[in-house]
C-alpha positions as CSV (number, residue, x, y, z in Angstrom):
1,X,0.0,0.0,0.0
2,X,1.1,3.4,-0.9
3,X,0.2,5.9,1.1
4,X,-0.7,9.6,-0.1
5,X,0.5,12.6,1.1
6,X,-3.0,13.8,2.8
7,X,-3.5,10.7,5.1
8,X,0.3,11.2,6.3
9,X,-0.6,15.1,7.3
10,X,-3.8,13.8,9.1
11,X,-1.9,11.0,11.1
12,X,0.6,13.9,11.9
13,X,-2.4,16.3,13.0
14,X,-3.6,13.8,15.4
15,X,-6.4,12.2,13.0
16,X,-7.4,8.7,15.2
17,X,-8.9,7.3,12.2
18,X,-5.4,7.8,9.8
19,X,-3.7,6.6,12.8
20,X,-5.8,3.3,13.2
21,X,-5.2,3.0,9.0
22,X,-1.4,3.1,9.4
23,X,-1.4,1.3,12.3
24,X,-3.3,-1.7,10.2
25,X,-0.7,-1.6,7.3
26,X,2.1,-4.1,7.5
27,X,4.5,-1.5,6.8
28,X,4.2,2.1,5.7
29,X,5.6,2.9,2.2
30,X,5.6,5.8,0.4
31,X,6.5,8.1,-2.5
32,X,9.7,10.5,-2.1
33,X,6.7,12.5,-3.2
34,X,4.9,12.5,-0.4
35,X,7.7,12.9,1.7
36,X,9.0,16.0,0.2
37,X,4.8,17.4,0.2
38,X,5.2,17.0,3.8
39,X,8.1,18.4,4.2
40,X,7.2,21.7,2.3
41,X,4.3,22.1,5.1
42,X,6.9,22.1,7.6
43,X,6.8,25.3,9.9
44,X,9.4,24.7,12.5
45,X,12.1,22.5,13.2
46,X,10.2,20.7,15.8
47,X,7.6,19.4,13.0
48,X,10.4,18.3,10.9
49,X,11.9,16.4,14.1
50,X,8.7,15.1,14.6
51,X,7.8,13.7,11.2
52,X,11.5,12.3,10.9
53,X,10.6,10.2,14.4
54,X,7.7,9.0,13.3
55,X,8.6,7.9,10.3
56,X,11.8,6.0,11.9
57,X,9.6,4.5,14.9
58,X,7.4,3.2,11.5
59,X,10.4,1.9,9.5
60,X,8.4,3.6,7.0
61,X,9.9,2.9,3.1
62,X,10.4,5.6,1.0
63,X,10.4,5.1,-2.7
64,X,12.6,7.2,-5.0
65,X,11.6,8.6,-8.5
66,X,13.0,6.7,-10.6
67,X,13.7,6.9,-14.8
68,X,10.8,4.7,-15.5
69,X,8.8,6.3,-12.7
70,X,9.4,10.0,-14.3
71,X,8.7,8.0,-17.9
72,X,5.0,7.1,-16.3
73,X,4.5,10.3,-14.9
74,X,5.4,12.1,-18.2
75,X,3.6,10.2,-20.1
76,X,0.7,10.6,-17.3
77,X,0.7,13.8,-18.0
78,X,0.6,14.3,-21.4
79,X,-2.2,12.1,-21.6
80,X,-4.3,13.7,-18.7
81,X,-3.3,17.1,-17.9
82,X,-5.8,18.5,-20.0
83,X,-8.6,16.5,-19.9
84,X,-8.5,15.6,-16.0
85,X,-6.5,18.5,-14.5
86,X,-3.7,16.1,-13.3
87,X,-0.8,17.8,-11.1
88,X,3.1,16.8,-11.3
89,X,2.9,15.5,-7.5
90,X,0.1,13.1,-8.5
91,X,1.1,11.8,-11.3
92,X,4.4,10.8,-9.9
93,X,2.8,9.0,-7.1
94,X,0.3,7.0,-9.8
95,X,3.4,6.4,-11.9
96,X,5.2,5.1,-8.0
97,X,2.4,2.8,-7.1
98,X,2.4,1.6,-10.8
99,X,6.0,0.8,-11.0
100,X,5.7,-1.0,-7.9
101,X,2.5,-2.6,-8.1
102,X,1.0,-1.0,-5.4
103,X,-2.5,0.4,-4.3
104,X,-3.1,4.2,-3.1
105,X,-4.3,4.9,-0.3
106,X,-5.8,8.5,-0.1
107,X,-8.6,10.6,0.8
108,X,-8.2,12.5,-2.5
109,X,-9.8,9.6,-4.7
110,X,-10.8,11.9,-7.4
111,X,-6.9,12.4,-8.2
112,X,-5.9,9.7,-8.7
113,X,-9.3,8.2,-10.0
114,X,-8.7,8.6,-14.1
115,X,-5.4,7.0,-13.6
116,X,-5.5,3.9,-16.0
117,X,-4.7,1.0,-13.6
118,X,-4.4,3.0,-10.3
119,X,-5.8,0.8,-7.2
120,X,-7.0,3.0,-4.9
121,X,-8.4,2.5,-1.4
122,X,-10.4,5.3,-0.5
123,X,-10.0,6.8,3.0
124,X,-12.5,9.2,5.0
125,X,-10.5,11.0,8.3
């Protein structure tokens, strides 16, 4: 399971239910994405030390962009930009979780929803 950007921030914020969600994956895995997303919201370094400990106490995975995940996303892209409003951060975790054979778990269904092929387990906080 890859995990979005959004449920991350609401674990962080103190969410129960995204905490009970990660708590119930075997592992938590996500895209350097998501991890660079969160980090942009960062407002001090005690929120950066915090997310950093939490990750670690998680042994959380953190997949890198790869060639043939930029390839996806490009190609992502060109093919729904236009037509679905598709953002670079979102079509870089679609092309992660389709790389690596994994499904999405977010609470922004609708962005990753058009993705050709694109599991996606829907999440409410």
């Amino acid at each position: 399971m890859l995990v979005d950007t959004d449920v991350l921030i609401w674990h962080l914020r103190g969410y129960p239910q995204a905490t009970r969600r990660l708590d119930a994956l075997p592992s938590l895995t996500l895209s350097a994405v998501s991890y660079l997303e969160v980090l942009q919201g960062m407002r001090n370094k005690a929120e950066l030390l915090a997310v950093q400990k939490m990750l670690q106490r998680r042994q959380a995975i953190t997949l890198p962009i790869t060639e043939a995940i930029t390839r996806r996303a490009i190609d992502l892209m060109e093919a729904m930009t236009l037509s679905h409003g598709l953002h670079m951060g979102d079509a870089l975790i679609a092309a992660t979780a389709l790389e690596h054979g994994l499904p999405v778990l977010t609470g922004n269904v609708k962005h990753f929803a058009a993705v050709p092929g694109v599991l996606i387990e829907g999440f409410v906080p």
